[in-house]
C-alpha positions in Angstrom: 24.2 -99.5 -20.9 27.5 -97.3 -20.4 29.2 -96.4 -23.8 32.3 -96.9 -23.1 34.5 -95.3 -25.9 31.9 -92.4 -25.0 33.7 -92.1 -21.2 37.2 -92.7 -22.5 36.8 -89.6 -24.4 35.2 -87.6 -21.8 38.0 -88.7 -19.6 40.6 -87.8 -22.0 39.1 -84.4 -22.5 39.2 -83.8 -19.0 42.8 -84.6 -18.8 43.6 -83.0 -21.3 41.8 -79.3 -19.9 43.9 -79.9 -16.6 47.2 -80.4 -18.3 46.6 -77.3 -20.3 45.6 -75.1 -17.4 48.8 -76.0 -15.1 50.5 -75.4 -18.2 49.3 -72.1 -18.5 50.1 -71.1 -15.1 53.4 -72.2 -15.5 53.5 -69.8 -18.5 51.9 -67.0 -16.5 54.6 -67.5 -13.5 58.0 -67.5 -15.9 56.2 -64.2 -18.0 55.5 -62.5 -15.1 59.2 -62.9 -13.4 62.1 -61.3 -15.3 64.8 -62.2 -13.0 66.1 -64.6 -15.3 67.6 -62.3 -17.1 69.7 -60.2 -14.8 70.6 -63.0 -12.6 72.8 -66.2 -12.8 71.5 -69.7 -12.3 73.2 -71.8 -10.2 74.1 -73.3 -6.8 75.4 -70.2 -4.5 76.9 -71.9 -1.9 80.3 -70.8 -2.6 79.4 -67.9 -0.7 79.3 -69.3 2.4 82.7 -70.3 2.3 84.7 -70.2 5.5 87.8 -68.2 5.3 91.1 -69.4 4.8 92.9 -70.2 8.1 96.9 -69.1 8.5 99.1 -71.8 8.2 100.9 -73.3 11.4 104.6 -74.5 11.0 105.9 -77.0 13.6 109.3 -75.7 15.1 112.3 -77.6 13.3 109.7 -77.9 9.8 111.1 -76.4 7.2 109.0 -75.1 3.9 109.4 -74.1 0.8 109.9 -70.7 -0.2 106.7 -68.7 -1.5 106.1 -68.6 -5.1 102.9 -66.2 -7.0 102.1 -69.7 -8.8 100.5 -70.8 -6.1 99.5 -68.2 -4.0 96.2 -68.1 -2.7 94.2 -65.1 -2.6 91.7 -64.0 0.4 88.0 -64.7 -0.1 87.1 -61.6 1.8 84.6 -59.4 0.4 85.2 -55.8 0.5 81.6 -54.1 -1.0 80.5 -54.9 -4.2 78.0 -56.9 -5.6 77.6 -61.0 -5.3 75.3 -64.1 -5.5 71.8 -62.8 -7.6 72.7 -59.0 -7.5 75.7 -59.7 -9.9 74.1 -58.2 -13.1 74.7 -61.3 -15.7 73.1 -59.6 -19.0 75.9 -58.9 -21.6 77.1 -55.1 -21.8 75.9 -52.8 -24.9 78.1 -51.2 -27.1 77.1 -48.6 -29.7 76.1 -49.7 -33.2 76.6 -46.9 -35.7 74.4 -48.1 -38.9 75.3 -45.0 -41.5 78.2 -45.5 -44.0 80.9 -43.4 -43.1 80.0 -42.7 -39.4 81.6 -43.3 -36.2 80.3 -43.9 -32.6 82.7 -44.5 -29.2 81.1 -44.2 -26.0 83.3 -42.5 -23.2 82.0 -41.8 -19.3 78.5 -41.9 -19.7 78.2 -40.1 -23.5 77.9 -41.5 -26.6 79.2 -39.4 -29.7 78.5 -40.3 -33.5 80.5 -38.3 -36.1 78.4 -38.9 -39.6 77.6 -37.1 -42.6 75.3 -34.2 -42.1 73.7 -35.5 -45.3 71.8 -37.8 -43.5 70.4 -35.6 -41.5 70.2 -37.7 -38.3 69.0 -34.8 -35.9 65.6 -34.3 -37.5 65.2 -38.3 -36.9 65.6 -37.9 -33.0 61.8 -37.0 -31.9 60.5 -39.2 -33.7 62.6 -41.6 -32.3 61.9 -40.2 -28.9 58.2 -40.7 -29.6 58.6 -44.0 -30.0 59.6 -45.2 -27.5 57.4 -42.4 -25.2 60.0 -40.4 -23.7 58.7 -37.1 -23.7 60.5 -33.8 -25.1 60.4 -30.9 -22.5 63.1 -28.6 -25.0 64.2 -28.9 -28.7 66.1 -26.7 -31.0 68.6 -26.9 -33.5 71.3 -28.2 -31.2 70.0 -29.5 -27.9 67.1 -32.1 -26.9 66.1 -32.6 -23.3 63.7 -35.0 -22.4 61.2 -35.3 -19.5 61.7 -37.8 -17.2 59.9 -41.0 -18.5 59.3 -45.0 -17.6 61.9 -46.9 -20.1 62.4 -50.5 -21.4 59.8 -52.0 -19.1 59.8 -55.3 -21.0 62.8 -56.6 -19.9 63.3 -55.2 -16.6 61.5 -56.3 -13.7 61.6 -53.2 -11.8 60.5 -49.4 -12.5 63.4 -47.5 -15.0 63.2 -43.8 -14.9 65.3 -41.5 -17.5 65.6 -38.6 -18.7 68.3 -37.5 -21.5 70.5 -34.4 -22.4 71.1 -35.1 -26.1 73.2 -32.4 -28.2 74.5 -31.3 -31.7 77.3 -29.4 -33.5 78.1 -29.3 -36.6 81.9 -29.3 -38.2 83.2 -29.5 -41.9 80.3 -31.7 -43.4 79.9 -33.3 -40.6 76.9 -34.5 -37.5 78.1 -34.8 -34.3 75.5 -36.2 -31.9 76.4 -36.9 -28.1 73.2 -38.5 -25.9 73.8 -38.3 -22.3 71.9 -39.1 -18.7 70.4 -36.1 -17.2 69.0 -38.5 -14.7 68.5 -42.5 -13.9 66.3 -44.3 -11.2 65.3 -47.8 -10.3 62.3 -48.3 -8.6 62.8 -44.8 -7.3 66.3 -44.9 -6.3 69.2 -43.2 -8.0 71.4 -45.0 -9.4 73.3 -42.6 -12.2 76.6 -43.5 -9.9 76.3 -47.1 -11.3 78.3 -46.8 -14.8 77.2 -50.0 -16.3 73.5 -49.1 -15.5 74.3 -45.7 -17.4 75.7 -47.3 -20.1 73.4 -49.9 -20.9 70.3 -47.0 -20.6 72.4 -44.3 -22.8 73.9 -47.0 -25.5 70.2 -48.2 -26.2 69.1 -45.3 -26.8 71.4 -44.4 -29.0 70.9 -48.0 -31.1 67.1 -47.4 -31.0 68.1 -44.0 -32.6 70.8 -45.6 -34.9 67.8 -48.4 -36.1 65.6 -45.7 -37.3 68.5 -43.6 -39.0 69.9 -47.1 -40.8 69.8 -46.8 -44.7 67.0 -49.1 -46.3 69.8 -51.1 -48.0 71.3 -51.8 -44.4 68.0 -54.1 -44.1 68.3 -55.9 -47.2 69.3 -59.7 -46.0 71.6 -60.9 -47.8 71.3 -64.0 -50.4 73.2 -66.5 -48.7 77.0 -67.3 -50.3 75.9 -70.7 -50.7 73.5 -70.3 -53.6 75.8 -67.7 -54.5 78.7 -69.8 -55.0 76.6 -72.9 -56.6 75.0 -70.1 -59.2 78.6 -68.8 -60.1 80.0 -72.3 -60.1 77.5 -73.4 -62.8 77.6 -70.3 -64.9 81.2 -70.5 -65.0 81.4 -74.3 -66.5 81.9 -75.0 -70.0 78.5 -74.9 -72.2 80.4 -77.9 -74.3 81.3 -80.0 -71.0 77.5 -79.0 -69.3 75.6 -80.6 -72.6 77.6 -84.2 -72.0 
C-alpha cells in the first residue's frame, strides 16, 4: 500500500525545486540586464504623436487674439536624445569630505581647495589602485593614468577612461583638479557628451574624497531622539523624579 503523506511530500518537494529554479532565472535575467537604471519605465507612445495641424478659419469667423497662456508649442524634434536613450540616473555633484575644503566642478574639471595638512595628493594612487586604473606618470604635481575599464557594475556597456589629474600648491593650501584625458563607450568616444564627462570625472573625485574623509566623518551619529530623552531626564528635578 501507497503511503500517502509519503507522496504529498514528494510532491511538495518537487514543487517546491521548480518554483525555486524559475525563480532563480528570473534573478539571473534582471542581474544580468542593467538597463534599468539608465532608462525610464513607462509607456512610450507619446512619441508617435502626429504633429499638430494649422488651424483653418472660415471667412467671416472671427477669433480671439493670441495670448503666450495658451500657446502651443511644436512637437518637432530637432536631434537630441528620446524614448530609452534619455539617460534617467540622477547627476553627480562633488562631495568634498575635509573640514575647511572646497570642491566646484566647471567644464569638465573638478577643483578642491583644502588644507595641505591633509595631505590629499599622497592619497591619490592608492586611490587609483583601487579602483584599477593604472598610473602611466606621477610626480609631485601631475598624475596621468592609462586608459582603463571603469565602474563596470552599474553600466551595462564597456567604460573606458583615462585621467589628467594635477596639483599646485598656494598659501597653505591643496589644490587638486581631476580631468578627462579620454572617455569611450563600448568603443566610441563620447568625451563631447558633458553629462557623461561629468558623471565619470565627479566619481572619481568622491571615490578619491571617501578615502581622504577624516575617521570622525564616519562616526554615525547617536540619533537626537535618545539624545533628547537622555537630556530631558537629566535635566528634571531629583526631588520631583523620587515621587
Amino acid at each position: 500500500m501507497f503511503n500517502k503523506n509519503l507522496i504529498n511530500k514528494n510532491m511538495i518537494i518537487k514543487k517546491t525545486f521548480m518554483m525555486t529554479t524559475i525563480a532563480s532565472l528570473f534573478l539571473v535575467g534582471c542581474g544580468s540586464d542593467q538597463s534599468y537604471k539608465r532608462e525610464v519605465d513607462g509607456n512610450q507612445d507619446y512619441l508617435d504623436s502626429p504633429a499638430l495641424k494649422p488651424l483653418i478659419v472660415p471667412e467671416g469667423v472671427t477669433i480671439p487674439a493670441e495670448t503666450i497662456d495658451f500657446y502651443i508649442y511644436s512637437n518637432k524634434i530637432e536631434g537630441g536624445a528620446v524614448g530609452k536613450q534619455v539617460d534617467v540616473r540622477p547627476p553627480v555633484i562633488p562631495i568634498p569630505t575635509i573640514p575647511d575644503s572646497y570642491a566646484s566642478y566647471n567644464h569638465g574639471v573638478v577643483t578642491l581647495n583644502v588644507p595641505d595638512s591633509n595631505d590629499v595628493w599622497s592619497i591619490i594612487p592608492s586611490t587609483l589602485s583601487k579602483r584599477n586604473i593604472p598610473i602611466s606618470s606621477n610626480n609631485t604635481k601631475e598624475i596621468v593614468t592609462s586608459n582603463a575599464s571603469i565602474y563596470p557594475e552599474d553600466e551595462g556597456l564597456s567604460i573606458q577612461a583615462s585621467y589628467i589629474i594635477q596639483r599646485e600648491t598656494h598659501a597653505g593650501s591643496e589644490i587638486i583638479t581631476v580631468g578627462l584625458k579620454n572617455l569611450s563607450k563600448a568603443g566610441q568616444d563620447i568625451s563631447s557628451d558633458p553629462i557623461e564627462v561629468q558623471r565619470y570625472v565627479v566619481r572619481l573625485f568622491n571615490f578619491i574624497m571617501d578615502d581622504a574623509a577624516p575617521e570622525s566623518s564616519r562616526i554615525v551619529p547617536q540619533k537626537a531622539e535618545k539624545d533628547g530623552v537622555k537630556n530631558e531626564n537629566t535635566d528634571k528635578d531629583p526631588e520631583l523624579s523620587d515621587r
